[in-house]
GUDOGU-837085 format. One line per 8 residues: number of its first residue (from 1); for each residue z negated, x negated, y negated of N, C-alpha, C. Coordinates in Angstrom, 3 decimals, always signed. Example, Ala and Ser with C-alpha at 12.3 -4.5 7.8 and 13.67 -1.06 7.14 Angstrom:
% GUDOGU-837085
1	-7.800/-13.190/+5.690/-7.800/-12.300/+4.500/-7.800/-13.200/+3.300  -7.080/-12.850/+2.250/-7.140/-13.670/+1.060/-7.870/-12.900/-0.030
This chain:
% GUDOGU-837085
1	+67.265/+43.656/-78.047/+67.169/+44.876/-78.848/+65.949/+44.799/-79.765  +66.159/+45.275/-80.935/+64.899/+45.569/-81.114/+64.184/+46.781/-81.203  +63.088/+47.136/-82.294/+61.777/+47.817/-81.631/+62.677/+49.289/-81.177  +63.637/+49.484/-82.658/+64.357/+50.804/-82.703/+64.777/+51.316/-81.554  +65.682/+50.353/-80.971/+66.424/+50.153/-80.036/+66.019/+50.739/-78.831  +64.667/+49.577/-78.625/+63.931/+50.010/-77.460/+63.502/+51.179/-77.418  +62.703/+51.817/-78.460/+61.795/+53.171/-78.418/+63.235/+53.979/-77.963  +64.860/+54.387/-78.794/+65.500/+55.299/-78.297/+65.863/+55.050/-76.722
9	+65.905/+53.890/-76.531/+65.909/+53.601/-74.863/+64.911/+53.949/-73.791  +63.802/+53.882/-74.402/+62.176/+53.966/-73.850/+62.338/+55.503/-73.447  +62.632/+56.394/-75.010/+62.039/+57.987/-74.550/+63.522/+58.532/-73.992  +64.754/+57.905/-74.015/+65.648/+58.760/-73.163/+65.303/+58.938/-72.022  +65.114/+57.571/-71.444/+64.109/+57.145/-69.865/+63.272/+58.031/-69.438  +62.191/+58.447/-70.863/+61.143/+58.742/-69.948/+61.765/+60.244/-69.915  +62.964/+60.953/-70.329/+62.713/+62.461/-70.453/+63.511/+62.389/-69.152  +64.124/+61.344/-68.092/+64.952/+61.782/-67.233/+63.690/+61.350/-66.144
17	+62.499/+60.494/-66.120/+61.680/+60.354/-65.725/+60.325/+61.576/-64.986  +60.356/+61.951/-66.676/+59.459/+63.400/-66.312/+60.452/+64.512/-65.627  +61.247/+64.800/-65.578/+61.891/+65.950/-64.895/+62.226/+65.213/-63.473  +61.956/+64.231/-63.010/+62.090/+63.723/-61.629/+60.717/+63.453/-61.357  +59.654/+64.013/-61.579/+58.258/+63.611/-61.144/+57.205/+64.391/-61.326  +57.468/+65.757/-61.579/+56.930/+66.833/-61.462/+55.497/+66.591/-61.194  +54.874/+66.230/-60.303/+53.552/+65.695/-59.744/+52.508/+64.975/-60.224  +53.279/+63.956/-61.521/+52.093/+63.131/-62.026/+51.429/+63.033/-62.277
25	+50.742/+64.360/-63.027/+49.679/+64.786/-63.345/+48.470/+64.599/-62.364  +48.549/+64.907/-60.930/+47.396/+64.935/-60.116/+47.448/+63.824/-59.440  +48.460/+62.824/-59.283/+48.843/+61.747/-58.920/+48.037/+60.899/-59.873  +48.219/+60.736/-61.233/+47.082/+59.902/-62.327/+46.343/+59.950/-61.897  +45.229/+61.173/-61.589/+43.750/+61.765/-61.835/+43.318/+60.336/-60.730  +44.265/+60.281/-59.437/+43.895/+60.097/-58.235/+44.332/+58.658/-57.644  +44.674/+58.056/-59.112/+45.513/+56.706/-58.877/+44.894/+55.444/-57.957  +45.097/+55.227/-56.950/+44.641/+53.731/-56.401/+43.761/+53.220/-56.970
33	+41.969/+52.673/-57.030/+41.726/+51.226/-57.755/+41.192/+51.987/-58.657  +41.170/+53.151/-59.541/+40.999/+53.825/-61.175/+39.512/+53.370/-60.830  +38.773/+54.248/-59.535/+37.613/+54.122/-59.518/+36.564/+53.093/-59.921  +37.167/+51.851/-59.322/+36.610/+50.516/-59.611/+36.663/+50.378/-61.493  +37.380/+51.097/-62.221/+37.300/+50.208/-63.371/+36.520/+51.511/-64.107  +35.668/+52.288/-64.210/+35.345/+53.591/-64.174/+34.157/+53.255/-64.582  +33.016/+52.904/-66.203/+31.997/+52.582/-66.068/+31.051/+54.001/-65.374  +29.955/+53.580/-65.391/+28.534/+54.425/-64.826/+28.638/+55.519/-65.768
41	+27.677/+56.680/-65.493/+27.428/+57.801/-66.476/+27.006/+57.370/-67.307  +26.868/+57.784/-68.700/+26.847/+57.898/-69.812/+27.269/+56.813/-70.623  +28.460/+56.107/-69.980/+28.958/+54.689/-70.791/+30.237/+55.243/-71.439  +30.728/+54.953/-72.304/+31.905/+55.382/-72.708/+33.025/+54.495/-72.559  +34.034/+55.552/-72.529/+35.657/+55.236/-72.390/+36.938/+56.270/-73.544  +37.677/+55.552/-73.721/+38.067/+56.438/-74.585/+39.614/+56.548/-74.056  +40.257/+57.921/-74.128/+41.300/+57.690/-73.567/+42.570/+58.859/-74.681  +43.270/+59.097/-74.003/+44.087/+60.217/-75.264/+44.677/+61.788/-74.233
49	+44.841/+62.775/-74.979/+45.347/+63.506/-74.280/+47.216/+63.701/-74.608  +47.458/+63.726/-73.242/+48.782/+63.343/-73.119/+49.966/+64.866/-73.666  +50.778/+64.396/-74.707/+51.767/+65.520/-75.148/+53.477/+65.231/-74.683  +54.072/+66.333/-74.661/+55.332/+66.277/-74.330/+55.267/+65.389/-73.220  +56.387/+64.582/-72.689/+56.802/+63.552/-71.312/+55.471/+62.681/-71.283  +55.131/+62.641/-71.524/+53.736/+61.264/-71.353/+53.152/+61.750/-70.142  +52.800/+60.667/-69.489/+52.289/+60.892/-67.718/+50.898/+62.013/-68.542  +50.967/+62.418/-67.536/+49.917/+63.643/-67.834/+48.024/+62.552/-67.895
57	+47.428/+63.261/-69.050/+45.947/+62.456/-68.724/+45.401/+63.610/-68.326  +45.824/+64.823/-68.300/+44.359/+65.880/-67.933/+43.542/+65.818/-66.746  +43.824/+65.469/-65.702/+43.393/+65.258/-64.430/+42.036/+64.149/-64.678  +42.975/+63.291/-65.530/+41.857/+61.893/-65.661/+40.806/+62.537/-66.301  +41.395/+63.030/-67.226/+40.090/+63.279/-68.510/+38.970/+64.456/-67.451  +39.474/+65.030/-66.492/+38.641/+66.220/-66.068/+38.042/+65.295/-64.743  +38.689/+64.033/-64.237/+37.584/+63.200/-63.445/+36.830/+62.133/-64.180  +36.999/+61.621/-65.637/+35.941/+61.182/-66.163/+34.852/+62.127/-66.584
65	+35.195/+63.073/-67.706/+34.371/+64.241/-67.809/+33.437/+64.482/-66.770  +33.864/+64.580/-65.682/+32.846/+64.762/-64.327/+32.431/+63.923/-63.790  +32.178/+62.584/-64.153/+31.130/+61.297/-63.899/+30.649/+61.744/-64.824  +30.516/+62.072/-65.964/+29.301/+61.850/-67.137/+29.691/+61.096/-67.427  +31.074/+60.626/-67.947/+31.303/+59.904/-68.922/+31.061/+60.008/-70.197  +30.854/+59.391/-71.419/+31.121/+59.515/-72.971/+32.681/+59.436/-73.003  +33.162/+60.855/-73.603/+34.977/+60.391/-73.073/+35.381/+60.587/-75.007  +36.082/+59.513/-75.355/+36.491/+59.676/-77.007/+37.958/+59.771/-77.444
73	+38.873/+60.513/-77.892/+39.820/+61.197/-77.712/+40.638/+60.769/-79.202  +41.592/+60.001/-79.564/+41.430/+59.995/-81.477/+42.267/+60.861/-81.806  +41.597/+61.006/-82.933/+42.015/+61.826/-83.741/+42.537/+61.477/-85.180  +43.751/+61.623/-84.783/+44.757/+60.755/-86.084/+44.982/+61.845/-87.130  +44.999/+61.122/-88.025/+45.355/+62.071/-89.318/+46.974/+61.964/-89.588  +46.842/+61.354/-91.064/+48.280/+61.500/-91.577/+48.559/+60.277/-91.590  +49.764/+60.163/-91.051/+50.560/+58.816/-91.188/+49.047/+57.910/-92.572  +49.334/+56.378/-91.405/+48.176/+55.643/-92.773/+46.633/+55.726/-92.665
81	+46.464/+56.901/-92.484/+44.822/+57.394/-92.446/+43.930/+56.468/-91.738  +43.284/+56.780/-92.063/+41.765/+55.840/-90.782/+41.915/+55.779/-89.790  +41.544/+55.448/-88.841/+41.353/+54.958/-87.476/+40.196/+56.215/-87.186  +39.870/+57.323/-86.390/+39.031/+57.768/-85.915/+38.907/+58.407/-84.656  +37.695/+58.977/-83.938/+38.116/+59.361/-82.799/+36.670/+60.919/-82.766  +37.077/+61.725/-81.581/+36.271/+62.763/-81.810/+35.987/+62.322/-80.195  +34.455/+63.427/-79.726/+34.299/+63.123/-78.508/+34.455/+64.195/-77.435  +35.059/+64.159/-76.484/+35.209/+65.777/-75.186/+34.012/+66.049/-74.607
89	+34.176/+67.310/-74.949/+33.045/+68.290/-74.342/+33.677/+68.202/-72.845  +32.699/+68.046/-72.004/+33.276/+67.974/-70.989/+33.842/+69.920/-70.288  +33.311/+70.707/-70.848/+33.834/+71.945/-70.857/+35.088/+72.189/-71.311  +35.430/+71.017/-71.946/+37.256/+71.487/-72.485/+37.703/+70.957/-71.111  +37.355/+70.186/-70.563/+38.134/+69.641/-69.651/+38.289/+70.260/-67.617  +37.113/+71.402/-68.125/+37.112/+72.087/-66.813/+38.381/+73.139/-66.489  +38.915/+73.530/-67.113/+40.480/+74.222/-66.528/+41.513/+73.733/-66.394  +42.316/+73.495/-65.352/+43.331/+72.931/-65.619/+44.169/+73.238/-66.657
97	+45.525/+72.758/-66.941/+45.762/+73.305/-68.679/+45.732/+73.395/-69.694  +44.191/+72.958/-69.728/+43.908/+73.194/-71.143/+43.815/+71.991/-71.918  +44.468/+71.769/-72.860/+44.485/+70.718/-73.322/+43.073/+70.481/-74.818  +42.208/+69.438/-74.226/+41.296/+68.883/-74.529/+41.487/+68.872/-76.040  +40.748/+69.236/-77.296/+40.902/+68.797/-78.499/+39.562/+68.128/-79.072  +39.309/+67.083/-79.796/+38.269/+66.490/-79.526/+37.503/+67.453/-80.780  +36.288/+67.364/-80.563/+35.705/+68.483/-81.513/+35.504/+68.183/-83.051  +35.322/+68.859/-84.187/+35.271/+68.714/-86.275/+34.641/+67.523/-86.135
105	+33.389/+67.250/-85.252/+32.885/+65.803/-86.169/+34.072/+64.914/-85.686  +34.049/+63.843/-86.133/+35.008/+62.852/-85.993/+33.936/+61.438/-86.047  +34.484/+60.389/-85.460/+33.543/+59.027/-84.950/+34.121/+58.556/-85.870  +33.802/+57.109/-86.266/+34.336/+55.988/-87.308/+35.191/+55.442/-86.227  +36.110/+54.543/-87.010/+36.778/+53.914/-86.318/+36.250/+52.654/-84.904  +34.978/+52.382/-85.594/+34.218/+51.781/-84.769/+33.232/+52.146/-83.578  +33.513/+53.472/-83.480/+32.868/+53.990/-81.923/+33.761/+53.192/-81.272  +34.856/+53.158/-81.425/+36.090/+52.441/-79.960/+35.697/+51.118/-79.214
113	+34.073/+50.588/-80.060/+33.054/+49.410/-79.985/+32.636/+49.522/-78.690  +32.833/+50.778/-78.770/+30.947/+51.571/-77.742/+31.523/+51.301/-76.304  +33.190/+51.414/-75.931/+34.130/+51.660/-74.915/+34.244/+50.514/-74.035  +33.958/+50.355/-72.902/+34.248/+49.397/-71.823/+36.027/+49.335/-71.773  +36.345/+50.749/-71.400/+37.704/+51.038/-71.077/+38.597/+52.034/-71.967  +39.491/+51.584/-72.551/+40.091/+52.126/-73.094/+41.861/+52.295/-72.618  +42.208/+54.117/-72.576/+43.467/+53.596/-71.922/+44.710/+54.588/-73.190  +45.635/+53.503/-73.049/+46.480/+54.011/-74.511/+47.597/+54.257/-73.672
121	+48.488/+55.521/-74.774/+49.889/+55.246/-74.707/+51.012/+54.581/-75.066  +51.985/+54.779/-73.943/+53.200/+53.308/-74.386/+54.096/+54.531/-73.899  +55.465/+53.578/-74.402/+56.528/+54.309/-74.159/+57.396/+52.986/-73.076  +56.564/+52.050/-72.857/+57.229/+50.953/-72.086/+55.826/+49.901/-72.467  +55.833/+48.747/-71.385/+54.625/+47.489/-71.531/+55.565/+46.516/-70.764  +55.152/+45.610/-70.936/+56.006/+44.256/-70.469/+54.690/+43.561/-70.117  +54.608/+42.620/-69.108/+53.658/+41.994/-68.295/+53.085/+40.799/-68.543  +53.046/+40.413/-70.327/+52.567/+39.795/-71.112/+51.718/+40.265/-71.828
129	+51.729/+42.073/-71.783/+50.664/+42.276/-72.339/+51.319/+43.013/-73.682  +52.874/+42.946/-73.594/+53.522/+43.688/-75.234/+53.384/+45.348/-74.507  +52.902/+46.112/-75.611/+53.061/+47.368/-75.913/+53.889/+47.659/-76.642  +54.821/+49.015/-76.430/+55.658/+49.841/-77.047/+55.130/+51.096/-77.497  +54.547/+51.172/-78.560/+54.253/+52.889/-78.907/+55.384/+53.625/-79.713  +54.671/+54.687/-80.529/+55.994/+55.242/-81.316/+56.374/+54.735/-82.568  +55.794/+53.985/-82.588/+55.801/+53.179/-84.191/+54.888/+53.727/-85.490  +53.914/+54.412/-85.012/+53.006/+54.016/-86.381/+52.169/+53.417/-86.560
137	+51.855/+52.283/-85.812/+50.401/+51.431/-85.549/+49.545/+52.163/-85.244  +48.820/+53.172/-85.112/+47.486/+53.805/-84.844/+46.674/+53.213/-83.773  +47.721/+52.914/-82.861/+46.136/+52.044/-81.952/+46.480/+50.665/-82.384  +47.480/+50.150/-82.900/+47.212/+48.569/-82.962/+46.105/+48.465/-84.373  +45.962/+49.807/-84.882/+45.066/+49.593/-86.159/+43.641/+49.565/-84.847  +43.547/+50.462/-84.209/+42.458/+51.222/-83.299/+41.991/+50.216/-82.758  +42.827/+49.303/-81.866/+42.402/+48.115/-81.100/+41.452/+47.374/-81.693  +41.806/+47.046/-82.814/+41.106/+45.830/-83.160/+39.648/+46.132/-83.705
145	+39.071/+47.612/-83.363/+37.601/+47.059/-83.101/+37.123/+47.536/-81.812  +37.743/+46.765/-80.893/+37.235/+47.016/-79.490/+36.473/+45.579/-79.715  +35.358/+45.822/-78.330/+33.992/+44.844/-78.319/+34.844/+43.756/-77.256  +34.285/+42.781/-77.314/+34.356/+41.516/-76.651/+34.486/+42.543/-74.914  +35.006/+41.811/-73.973/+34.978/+42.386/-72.353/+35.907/+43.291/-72.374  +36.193/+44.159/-73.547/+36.273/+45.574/-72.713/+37.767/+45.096/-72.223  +38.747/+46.620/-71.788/+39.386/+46.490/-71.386/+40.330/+47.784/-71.512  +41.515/+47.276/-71.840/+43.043/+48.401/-72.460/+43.989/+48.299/-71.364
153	+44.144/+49.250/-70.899/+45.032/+49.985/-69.534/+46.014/+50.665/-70.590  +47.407/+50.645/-70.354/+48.724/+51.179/-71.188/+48.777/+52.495/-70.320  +49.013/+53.582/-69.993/+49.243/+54.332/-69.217/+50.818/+54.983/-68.911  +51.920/+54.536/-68.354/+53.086/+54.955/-68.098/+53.379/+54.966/-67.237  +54.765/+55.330/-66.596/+55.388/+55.526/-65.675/+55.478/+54.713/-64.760  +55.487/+53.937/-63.891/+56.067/+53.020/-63.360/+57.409/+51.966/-63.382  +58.281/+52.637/-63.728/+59.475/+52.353/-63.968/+59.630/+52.339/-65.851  +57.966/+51.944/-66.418/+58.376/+51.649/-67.505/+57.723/+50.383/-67.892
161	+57.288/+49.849/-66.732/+56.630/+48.296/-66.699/+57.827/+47.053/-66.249  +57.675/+46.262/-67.505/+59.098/+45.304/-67.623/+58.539/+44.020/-67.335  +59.183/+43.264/-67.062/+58.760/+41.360/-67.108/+58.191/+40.606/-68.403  +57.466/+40.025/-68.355/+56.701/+39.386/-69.316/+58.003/+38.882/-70.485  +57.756/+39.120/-71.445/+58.637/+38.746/-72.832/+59.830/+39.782/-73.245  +59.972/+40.960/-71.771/+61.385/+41.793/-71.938/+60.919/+42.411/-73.723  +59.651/+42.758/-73.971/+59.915/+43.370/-75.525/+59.809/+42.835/-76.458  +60.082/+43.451/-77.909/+60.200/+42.703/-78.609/+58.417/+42.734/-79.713
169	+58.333/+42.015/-79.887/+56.499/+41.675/-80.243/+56.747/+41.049/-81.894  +55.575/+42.069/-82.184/+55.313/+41.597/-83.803/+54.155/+41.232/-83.993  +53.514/+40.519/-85.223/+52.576/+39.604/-85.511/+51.133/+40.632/-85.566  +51.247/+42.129/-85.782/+50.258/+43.154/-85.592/+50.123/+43.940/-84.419  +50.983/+43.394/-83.303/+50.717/+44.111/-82.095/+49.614/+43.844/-81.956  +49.029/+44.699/-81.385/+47.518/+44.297/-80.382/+48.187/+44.626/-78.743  +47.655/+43.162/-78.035/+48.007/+43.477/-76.306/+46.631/+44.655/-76.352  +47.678/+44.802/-74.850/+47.045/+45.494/-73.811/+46.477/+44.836/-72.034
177	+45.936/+45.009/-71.786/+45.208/+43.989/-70.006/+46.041/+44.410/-68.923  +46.494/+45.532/-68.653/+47.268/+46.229/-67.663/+48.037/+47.383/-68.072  +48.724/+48.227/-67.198/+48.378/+49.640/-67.038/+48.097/+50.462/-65.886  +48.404/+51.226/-65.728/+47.488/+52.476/-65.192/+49.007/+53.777/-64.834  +49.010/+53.632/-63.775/+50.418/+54.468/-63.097/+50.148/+55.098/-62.106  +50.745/+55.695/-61.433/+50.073/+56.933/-60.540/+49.801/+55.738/-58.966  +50.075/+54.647/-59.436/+50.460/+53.761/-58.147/+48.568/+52.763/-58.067  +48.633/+53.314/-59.370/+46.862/+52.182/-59.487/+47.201/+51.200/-60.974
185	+46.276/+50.540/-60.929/+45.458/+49.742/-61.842/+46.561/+48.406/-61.715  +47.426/+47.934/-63.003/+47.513/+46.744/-62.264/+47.072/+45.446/-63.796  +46.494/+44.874/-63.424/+46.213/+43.713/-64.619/+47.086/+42.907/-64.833  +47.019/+42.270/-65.763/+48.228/+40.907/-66.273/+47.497/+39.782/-66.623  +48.418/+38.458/-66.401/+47.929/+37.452/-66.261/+46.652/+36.916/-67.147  +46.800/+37.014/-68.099/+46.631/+36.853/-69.797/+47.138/+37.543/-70.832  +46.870/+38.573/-71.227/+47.321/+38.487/-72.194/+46.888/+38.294/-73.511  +47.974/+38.207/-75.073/+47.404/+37.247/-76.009/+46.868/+38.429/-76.912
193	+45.030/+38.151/-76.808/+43.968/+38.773/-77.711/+44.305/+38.699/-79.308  +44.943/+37.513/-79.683/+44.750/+36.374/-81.083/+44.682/+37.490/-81.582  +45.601/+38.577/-81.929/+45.984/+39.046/-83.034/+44.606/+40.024/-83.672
């Protein structure tokens, strides 16, 4: 199949997914292993807040927030636009519910430098390291100024992690290292940085 293909395959999945898993939300926050990859206070991580079917991040964002994390949230414009990101008050993140908006200033595209851990959305990952988003590049633009070490966790479902090569991969993907499921942390062999 290709990308088309997959994405209408990806989000039928995930909408019969989210209505069978009610729970995920506090299940993320509390995933196996998260802890270990979790830098110290005041290091940053940047992660997204989760809309419609997407495994819920609020839990996460309200247990990084509460290490004293630097937590960086992007903030996309219009189809095309820059790469940028804003940063959470960790007060947005104290009610459950409330969904986090990162605050007017906005970071360059190159805060995403500053980030040990960065965790993105997919609509499916394959165990080579291919990501599926929705198709506008925004993090494969985003990725590519992450610093040497760090490290990109995909965040989905479980049942949306495929065998190494199942997707289909273009010459501007940027991989991803693992993802991140209510089950824990899991890494991949290698995957390919080049791009």
């Amino acid at each position: 199949m290709d990308k088309a293909a997959w994405r209408q395959s990806a989000q039928r999945q995930r909408l019969a997914l989210a209505k069978d898993s009610p729970n995920h939300a506090r299940q993320l926050a509390l995933a196996p292993g998260l802890e270990s990859w979790l830098p110290g206070a005041g290091e940053s991580v940047a992660c997204f807040a989760s809309i419609g079917t997407e495994p819920d991040t609020a839990g996460l964002l309200r247990t990084m927030a509460g290490r004293g994390l630097t937590v960086l949230l992007p903030a996309p414009g219009a189809p095309g636009q820059a790469v940028q990101w804003g940063q959470v008050v960790p007060a947005q993140c104290a009610l459950p519910g409330v969904l986090p908006v990162p605050p007017p200033t906005v970071l360059p595209a190159q805060a995403l430098s500053q980030c040990q851990l960065v965790l993105v959305p997919a609509l499916a990952v394959d165990r080579s390291g291919t990501r599926l988003g929705r198709g506008g590049g925004w993090y494969d633009r985003a990725l590519g100024h992450l610093a040497p070490g760090s490290v990109v966790l995909a965040v989905v479902y479980p049942q949306e992690v495929w065998p190494a090569g199942a997707l289909p991969r273009e010459n501007h993907d940027q991989s991803v290292d693992g993802v991140l499921t209510w089950f824990g942390v899991e890494l991949f062999e290698a995957p390919d940085r080049s791009n």
